[in-house]
C-alpha positions as CSV (number, residue, x, y, z in Angstrom):
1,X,75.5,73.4,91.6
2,X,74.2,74.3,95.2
3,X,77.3,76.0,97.1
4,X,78.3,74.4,100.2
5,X,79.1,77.4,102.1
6,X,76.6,77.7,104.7
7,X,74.3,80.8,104.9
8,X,76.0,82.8,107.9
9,X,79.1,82.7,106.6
10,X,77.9,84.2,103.3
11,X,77.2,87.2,106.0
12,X,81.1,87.7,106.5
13,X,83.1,90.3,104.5
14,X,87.0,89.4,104.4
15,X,89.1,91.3,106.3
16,X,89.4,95.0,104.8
17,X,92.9,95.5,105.9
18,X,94.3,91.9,104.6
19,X,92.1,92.9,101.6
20,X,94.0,95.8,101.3
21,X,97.3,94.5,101.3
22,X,96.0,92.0,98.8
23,X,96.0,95.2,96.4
24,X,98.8,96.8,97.5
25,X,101.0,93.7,97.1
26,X,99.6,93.2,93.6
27,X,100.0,96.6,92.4
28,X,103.4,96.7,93.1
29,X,103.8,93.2,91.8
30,X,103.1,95.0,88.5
31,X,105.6,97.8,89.2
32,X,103.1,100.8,90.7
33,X,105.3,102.6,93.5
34,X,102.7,102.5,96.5
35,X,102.7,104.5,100.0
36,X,100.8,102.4,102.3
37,X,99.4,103.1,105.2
38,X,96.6,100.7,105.2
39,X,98.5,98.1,108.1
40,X,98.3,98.6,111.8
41,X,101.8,96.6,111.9
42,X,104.7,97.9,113.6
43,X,107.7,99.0,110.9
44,X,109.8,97.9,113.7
45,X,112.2,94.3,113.8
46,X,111.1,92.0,116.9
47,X,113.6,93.8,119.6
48,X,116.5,91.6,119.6
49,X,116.6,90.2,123.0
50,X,112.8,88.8,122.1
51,X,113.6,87.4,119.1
52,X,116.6,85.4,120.4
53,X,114.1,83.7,123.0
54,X,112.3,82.1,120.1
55,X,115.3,81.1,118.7
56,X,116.3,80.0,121.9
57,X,113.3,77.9,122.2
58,X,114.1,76.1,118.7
59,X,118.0,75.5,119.8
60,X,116.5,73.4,123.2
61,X,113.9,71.7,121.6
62,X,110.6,73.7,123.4
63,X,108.7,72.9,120.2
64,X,106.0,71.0,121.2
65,X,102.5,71.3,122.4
66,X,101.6,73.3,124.8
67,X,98.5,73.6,127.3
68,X,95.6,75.1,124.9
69,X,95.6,77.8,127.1
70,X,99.5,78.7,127.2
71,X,102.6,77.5,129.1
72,X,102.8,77.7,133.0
73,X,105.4,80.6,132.5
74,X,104.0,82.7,129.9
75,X,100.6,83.0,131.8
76,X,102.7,84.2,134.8
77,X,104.6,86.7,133.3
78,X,101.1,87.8,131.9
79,X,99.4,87.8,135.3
80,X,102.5,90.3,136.4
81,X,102.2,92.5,133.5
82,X,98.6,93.2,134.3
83,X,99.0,93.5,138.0
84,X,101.6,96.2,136.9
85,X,99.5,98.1,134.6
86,X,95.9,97.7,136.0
87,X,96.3,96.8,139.6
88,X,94.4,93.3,139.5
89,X,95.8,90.0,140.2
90,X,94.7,87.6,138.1
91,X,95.3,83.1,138.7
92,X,96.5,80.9,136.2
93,X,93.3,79.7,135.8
94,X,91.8,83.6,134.8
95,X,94.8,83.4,131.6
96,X,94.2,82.4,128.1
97,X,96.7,82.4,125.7
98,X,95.8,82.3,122.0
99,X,97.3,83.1,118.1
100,X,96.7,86.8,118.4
101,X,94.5,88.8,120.3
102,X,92.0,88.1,117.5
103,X,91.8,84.5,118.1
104,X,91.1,85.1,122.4
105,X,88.1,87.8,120.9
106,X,87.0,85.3,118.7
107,X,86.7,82.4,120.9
108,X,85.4,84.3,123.7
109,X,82.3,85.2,121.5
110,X,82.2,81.4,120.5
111,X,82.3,80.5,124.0
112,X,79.4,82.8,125.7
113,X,77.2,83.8,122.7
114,X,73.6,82.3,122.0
115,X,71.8,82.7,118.7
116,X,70.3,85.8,118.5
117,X,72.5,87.2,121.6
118,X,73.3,91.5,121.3
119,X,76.4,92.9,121.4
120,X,77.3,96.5,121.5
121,X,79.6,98.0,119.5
122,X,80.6,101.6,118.7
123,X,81.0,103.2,115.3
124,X,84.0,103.6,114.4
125,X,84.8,100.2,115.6
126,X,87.7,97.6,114.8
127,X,86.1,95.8,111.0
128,X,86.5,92.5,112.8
129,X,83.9,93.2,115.5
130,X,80.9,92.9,113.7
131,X,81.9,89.5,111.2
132,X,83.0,87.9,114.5
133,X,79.6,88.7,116.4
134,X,77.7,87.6,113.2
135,X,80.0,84.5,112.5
136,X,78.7,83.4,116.4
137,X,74.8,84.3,115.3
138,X,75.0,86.8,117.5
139,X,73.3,90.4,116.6
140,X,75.9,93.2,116.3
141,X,73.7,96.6,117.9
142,X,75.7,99.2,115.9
143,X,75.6,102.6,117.8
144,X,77.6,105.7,116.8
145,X,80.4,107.9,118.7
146,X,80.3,110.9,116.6
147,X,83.7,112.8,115.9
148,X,82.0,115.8,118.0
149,X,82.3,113.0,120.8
150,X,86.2,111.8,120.3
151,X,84.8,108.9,118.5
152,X,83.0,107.7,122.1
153,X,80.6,106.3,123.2
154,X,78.5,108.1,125.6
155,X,76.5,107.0,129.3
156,X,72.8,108.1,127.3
157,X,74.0,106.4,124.0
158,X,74.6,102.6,125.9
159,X,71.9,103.0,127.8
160,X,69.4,103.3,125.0
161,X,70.9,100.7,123.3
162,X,70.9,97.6,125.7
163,X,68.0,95.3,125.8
164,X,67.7,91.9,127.7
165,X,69.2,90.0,125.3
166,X,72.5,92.6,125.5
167,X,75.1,89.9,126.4
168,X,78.5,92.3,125.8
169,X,79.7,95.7,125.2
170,X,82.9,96.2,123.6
171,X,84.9,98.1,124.2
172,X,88.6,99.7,122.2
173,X,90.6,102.4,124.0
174,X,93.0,103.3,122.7
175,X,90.9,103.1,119.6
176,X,91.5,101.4,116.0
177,X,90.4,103.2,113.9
178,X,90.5,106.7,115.3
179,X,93.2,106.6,117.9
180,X,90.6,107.9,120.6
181,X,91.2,107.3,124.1
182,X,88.7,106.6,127.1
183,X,89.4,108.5,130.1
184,X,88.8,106.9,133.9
185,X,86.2,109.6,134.0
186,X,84.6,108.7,130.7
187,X,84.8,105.0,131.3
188,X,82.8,105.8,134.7
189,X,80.0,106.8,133.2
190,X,79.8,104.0,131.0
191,X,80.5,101.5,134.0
192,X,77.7,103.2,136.0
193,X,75.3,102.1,133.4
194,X,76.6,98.4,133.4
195,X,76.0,98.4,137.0
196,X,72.6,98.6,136.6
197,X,72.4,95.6,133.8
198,X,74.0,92.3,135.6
199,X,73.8,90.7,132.0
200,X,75.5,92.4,130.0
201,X,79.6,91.9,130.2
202,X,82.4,93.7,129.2
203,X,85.2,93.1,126.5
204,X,87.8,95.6,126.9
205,X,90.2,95.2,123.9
206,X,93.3,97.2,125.2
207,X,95.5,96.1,122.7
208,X,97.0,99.4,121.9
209,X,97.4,100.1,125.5
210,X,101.0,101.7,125.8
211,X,100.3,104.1,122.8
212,X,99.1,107.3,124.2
213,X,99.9,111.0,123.7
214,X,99.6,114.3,125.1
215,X,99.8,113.3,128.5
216,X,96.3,111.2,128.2
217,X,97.0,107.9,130.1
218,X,95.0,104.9,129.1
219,X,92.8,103.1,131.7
220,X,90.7,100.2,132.0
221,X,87.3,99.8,133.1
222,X,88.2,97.0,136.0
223,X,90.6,100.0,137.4
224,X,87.6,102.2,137.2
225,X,85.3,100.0,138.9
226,X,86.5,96.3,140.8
227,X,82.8,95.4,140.8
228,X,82.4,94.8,137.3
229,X,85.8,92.4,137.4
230,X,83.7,89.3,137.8
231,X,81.8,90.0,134.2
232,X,84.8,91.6,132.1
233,X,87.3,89.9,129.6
234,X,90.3,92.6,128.9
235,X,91.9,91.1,125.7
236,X,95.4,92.3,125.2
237,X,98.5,90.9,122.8
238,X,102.6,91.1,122.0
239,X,101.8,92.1,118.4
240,X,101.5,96.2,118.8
241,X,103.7,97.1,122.0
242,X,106.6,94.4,120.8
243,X,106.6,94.8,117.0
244,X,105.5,90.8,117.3
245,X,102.6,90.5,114.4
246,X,104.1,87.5,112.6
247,X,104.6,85.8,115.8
248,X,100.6,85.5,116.8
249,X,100.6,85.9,120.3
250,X,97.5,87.4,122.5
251,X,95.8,86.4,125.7
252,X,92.7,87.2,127.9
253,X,92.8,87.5,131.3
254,X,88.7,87.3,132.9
255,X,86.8,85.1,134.6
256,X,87.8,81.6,135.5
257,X,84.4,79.4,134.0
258,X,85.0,82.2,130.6
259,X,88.6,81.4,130.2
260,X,87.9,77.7,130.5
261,X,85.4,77.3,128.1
262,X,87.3,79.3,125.5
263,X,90.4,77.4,126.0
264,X,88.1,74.4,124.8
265,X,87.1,76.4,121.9
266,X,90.9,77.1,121.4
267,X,92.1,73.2,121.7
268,X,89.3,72.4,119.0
269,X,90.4,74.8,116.5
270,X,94.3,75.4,116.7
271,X,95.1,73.0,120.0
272,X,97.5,75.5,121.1
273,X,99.9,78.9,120.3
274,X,103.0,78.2,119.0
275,X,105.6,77.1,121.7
276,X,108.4,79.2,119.8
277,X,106.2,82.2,120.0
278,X,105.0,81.7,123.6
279,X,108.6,81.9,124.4
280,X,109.5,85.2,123.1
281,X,106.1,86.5,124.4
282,X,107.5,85.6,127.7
283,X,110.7,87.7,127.2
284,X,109.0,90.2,125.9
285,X,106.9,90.6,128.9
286,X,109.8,90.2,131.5
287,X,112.5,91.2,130.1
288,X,113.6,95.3,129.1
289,X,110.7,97.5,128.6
290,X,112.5,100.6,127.2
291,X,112.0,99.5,123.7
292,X,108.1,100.0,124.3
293,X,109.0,103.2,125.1
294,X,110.6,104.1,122.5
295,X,108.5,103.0,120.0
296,X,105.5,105.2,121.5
297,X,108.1,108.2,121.1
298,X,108.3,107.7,117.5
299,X,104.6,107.1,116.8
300,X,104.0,110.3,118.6
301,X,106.4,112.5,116.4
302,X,104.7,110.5,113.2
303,X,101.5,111.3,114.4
304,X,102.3,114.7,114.9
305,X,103.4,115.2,111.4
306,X,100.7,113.0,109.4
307,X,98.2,115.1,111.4
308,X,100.0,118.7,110.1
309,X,100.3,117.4,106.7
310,X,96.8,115.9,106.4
311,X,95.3,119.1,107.9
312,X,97.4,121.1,105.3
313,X,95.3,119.3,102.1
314,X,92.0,120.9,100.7
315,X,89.0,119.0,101.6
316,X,90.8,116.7,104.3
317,X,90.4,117.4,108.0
318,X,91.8,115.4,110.8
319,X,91.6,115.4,114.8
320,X,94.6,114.7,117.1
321,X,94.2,111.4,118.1
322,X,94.8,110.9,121.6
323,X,96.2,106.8,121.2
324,X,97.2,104.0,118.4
325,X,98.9,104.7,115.8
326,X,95.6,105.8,113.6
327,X,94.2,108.8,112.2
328,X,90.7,108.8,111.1
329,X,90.9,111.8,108.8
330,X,87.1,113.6,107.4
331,X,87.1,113.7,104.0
332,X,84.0,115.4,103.4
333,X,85.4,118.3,101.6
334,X,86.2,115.6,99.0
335,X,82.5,114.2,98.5
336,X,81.2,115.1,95.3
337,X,84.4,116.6,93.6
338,X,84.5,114.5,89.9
339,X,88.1,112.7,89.5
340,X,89.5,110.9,86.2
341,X,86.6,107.8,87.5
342,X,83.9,109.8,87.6
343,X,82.5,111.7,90.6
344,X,83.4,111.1,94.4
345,X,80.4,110.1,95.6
346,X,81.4,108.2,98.8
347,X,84.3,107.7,101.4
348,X,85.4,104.3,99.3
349,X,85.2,106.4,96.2
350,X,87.9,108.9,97.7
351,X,90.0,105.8,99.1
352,X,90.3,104.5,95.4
353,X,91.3,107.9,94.2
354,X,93.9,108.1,96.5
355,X,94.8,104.6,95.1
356,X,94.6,105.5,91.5
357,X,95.7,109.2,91.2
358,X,98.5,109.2,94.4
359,X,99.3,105.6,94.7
360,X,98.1,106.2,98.2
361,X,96.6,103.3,99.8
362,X,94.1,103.9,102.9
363,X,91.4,102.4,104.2
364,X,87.7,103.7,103.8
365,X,85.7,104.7,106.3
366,X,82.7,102.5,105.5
367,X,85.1,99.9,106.4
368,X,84.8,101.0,109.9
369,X,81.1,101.8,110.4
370,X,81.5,105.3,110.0
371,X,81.8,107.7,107.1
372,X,83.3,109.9,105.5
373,X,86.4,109.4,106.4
374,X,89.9,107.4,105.7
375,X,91.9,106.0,108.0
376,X,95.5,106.0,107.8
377,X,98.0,104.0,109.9
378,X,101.7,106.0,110.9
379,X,103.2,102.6,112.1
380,X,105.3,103.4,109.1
381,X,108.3,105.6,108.1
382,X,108.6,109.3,108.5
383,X,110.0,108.8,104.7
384,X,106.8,107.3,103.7
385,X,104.6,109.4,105.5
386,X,106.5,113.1,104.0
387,X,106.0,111.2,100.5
388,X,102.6,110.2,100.7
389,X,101.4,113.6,101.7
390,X,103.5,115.3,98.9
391,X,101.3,112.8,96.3
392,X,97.9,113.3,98.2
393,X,98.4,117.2,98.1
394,X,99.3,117.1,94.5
395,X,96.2,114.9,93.2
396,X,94.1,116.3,95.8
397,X,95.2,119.8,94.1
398,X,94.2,118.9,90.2
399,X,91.1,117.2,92.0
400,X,89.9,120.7,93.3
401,X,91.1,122.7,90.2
402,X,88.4,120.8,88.1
């Protein structure tokens, strides 16, 4: 019988990380004990004052339909937030509201891409990236920001890589998977280029905006340079910064003809964000910000110690990352080592020893464009984190004995 799924789609992997969980869930279902650190989810409840707004919202009654593109109020309180933290005012008519920051990238690729249309994207990138571009019929161009780099891309490495069809660069600082962070100076280099290619826009996905270290601050490229405002979509969400995953709330803030034609792609598919969610995503957004603060405190003394403990295990090394709650550890010391399975022959080989041996559950590198490595998330417990380590280092010890 002839399938009635239609070729591009056939070009779509699921989700690696909802894959993931698929396995971890199981697994335990059937009694395995598993650290996970596969999830970029916040271990975190809802901060209380948010979560009373949605249930605010259900005690009135605002639980209807809302504009596709978000309620009046939530749109403003966005518009303030980015004023705040980027220094550009942006209308009611420049705001999108959508189920997750996934949905506004989604429909913004919908929205502005033609078959065949480029679209840059840097190794290691975000898994979605690529499915999305091809899901449009769009042409991912796949360059690479080595870890000799930070993970980034460079001025020389986007300028070879746009052609006339290049219709966007994306863009992820702070970065999932590898936590790197774009400074104004690095970002100017990239922007000088894209001043020189009126085609090609830019969609800044500064999701993880609030979590950065060591004293690097994260910045945007319409900070860096106003003139490329009119051609840049930042894409931005409640689910990182306010613990809020479950809730599906994110929004894109760009220009006035992109946002209108993506909240047409957004009415056709899901008519609108939930009104309950909008609600708390306004609290969130006006209301006390210390709890943002403090959550960034933690990650940082969680990244501090997955780094030590990583960088303390034969065969694994891992960089500092500067952002996120990611590390993107090497595991090349671990290629070619023979486990119980047989021989370690790639990144996803090491991933499902980690599985197998430590009850460690990671993501591989391939995943992400970029091998060997593993990424790990630290938006969990320091409890898991000091017990996940102490089973790596014991497995990765018999490993090396052999």
């Amino acid at each position: 019988m002839n399938s009635i799924v239609n070729a591009r789609l056939k070009q779509i992997k699921p989700s690696p990380s909802m894959a993931a969980k698929i396995v971890v869930d199981e697994l335990r279902r059937q009694g395995r004990e598993i650290a996970d650190f596969t999830l970029g989810e916040p271990d975190m409840p809802t901060p209380a004052h948010i979560a009373r707004a949605g249930q605010d919202a259900i005690a009135g009654g605002d639980i209807r339909y809302t504009s596709p593109n978000g309620t009046v109020g939530l749109r403003r309180a966005i518009a303030d937030s980015l004023e705040q933290g980027l220094g550009v005012r942006y209308g009611m008519d420049q705001i999108a509201v959508g189920a997750g920051a996934k949905q506004i990238i989604a429909a913004a690729l919908t929205a502005s891409l033609e078959p065949g249309d480029e679209v840059i994207v840097c190794a290691p990138y975000w898994v979605s990236y690529p499915d999305m571009v091809l899901l449009n019929e769009g042409k991912p161009v796949v360059v690479t920001g080595p870890e000799s780099q930070g993970f980034k891309l460079d001025a020389a490495t986007l300028e070879a890589a746009i052609t006339p069809r290049t219709r966007w660069l994306i863009l992820n600082s702070p970065s999932n998977p590898s936590g790197a962070v774009y400074s104004a100076e690095e970002l100017r280099a990239l922007t000088d280029v894209l001043l020189r290619h009126p085609q090609v826009w830019i969609l800044s996905d500064e999701i993880y905006a609030p979590f950065c270290y060591g004293g690097q601050a994260h910045a945007s490229p319409v900070q860096v340079e106003p003139q490329l405002i009119p051609r840049t979509l930042i894409v931005n969400g409640m689910s990182k910064s306010y613990a809020m995953t479950g809730w599906r709330v994110g929004y894109g803030a760009g220009p006035a003809d992109l946002i209108k034609a993506m909240s047409t792609v957004m009415s056709q598919s899901t008519s609108c964000p939930s009104a309950i969610s909008q609600a708390a995503a306004q609290a969130a957004l006006e209301g006390d910000q210390s709890s943002v603060s403090e959550m960034v405190q933690i990650f940082k003394g969680r990244r501090d110690l997955i780094v030590r403990r990583l960088n303390e295990i034969p065969g694994i090394s891992c960089a500092m990352p500067d952002g996120a709650f990611y590390v993107y550890a090497n595991v090349q010391g671990l290629i070619g080592r023979k486990g119980p399975a047989g021989e370690l022959k790639t990144d996803l080989d090491v991933s499902l020893f980690f599985l197998r041996e430590a009850g460690v559950a990671v993501i591989d590198g391939g995943s992400y464009g970029l091998s060997p490595y593993v990424r790990f998330s630290f938006a969990t417990s320091t409890e898991i984190i000091e017990q996940g380590m102490d089973r790596l280092a014991v497995a990765v010890k018999a490993l090396m004995a052999d």
